[in-house]
C-alpha positions as CSV (number, residue, x, y, z in Angstrom):
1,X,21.2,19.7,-2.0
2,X,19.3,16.6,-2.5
3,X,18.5,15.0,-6.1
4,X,14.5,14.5,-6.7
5,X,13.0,12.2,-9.0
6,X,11.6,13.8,-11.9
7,X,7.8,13.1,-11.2
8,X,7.5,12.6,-15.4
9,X,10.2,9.8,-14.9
10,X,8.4,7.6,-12.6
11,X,6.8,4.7,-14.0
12,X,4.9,3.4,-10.7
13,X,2.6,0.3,-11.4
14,X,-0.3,-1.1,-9.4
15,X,1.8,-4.9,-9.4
16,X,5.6,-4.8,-9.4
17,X,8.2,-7.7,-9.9
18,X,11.3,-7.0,-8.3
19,X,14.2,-8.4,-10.5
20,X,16.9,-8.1,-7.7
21,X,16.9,-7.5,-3.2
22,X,15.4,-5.0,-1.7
23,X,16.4,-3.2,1.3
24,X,13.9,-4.9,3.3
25,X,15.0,-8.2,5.1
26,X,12.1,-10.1,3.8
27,X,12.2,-12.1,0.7
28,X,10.3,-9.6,-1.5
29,X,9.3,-10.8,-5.1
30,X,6.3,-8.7,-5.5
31,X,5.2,-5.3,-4.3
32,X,1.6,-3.7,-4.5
33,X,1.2,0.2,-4.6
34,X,-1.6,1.3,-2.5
35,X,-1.0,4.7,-2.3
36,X,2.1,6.9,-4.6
37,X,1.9,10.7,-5.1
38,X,4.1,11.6,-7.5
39,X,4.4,15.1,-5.9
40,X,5.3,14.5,-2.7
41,X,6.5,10.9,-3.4
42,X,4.6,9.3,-0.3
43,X,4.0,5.9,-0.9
44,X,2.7,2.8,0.8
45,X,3.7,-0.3,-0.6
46,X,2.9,-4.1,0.2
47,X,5.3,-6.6,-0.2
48,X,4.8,-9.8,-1.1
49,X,6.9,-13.1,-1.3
50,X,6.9,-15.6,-4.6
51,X,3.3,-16.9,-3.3
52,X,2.2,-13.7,-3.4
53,X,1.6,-13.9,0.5
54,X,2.0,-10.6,2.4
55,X,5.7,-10.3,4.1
56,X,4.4,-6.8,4.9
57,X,4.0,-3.0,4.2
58,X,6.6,-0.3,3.7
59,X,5.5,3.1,4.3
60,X,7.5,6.6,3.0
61,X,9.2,8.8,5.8
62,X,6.3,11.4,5.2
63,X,3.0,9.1,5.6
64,X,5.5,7.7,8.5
65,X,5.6,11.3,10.2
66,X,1.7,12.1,9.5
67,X,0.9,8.5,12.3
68,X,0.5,9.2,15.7
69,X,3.7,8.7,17.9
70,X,2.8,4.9,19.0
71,X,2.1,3.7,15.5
72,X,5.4,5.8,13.9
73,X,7.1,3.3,12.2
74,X,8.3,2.6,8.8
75,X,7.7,-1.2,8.5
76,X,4.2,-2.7,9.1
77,X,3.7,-6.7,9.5
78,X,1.0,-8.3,7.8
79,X,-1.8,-8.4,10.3
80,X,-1.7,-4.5,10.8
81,X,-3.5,-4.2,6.9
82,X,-6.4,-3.2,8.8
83,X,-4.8,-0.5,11.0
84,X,-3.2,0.7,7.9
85,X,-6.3,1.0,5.7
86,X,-8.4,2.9,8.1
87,X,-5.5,5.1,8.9
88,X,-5.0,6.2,5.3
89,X,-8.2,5.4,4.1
90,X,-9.1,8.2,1.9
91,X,-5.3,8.5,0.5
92,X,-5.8,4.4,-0.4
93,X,-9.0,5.1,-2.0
94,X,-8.4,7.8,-3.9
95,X,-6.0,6.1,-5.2
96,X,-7.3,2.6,-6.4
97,X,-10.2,4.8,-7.6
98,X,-7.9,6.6,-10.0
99,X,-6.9,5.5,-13.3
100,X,-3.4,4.9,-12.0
101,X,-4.7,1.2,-11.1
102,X,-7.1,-0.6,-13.8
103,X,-10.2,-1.8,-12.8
104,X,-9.6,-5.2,-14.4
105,X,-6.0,-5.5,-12.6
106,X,-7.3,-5.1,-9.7
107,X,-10.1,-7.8,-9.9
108,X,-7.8,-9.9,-11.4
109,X,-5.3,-9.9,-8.5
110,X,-7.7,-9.9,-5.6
111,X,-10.8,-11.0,-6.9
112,X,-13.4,-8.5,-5.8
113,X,-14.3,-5.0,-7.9
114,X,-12.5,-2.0,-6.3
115,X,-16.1,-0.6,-5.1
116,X,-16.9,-4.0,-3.0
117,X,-13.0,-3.9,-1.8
118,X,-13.6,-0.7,-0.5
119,X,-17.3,-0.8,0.6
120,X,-18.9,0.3,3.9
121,X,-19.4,-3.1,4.5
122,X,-15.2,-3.8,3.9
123,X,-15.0,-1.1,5.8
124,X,-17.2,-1.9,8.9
125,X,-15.0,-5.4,8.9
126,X,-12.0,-3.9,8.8
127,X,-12.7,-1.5,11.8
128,X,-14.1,-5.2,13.9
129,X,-10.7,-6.4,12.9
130,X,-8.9,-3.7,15.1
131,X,-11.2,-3.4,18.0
132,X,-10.4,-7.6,18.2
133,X,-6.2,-6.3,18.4
């Protein structure tokens, strides 16, 4: 029998400071959530180094089962962002657009508004991104 979080004990935030290693080999100091459900406890995380540059992304088992066969994989480097976003767009969206991530944290951290970060126009570039792959 496996031991579940209790979904009223998690305390996921938008920006998180890791205070010791993770189990990933890259030297993580920050992670972003871009997708949690509490329910199912999917997640997809991006981890970021002490410049708060991209090392990668992290995805759970479950998202990791929903990908096609040739993009099944757990770890994602940074220049697959795009493939990422348009493969879990609504989940992302939904998401940011909740209250679980505050508008001004947002903006603070990246600079745009949450509707021009996920605007047709983002949108359109991300998808030139991947047909360039």
């Amino acid at each position: 029998m496996t031991k579940k979080t209790n979904s009223t004990d998690l305390q996921i935030t938008f920006i998180h400071q890791f205070k010791r290693s993770t189990r990933t080999e890259w030297p993580d100091k920050f992670r972003v959530c871009w997708y949690f459900n509490p329910e199912t406890l999917d997640y997809i995380y991006e981890h970021k180094n002490e410049m708060f540059v991209t090392n990668g992304f992290v995805l759970s088992d479950g998202l990791k089962e929903q990908l096609p066969e040739e993009f099944r994989k757990k770890y994602f480097e940074p220049g697959e962002r795009c493939l990422l976003f348009l493969l879990f767009e609504l989940q992302i969206t939904n998401f940011i657009n909740s209250e679980a991530v505050d508008e001004y944290e947002f903006e603070n951290v990246f600079g745009l508004s949450k509707r021009r970060y996920f605007s047709v126009e983002a949108i359109d570039e991300w998808t030139e991104q991947i047909e360039k792959l």
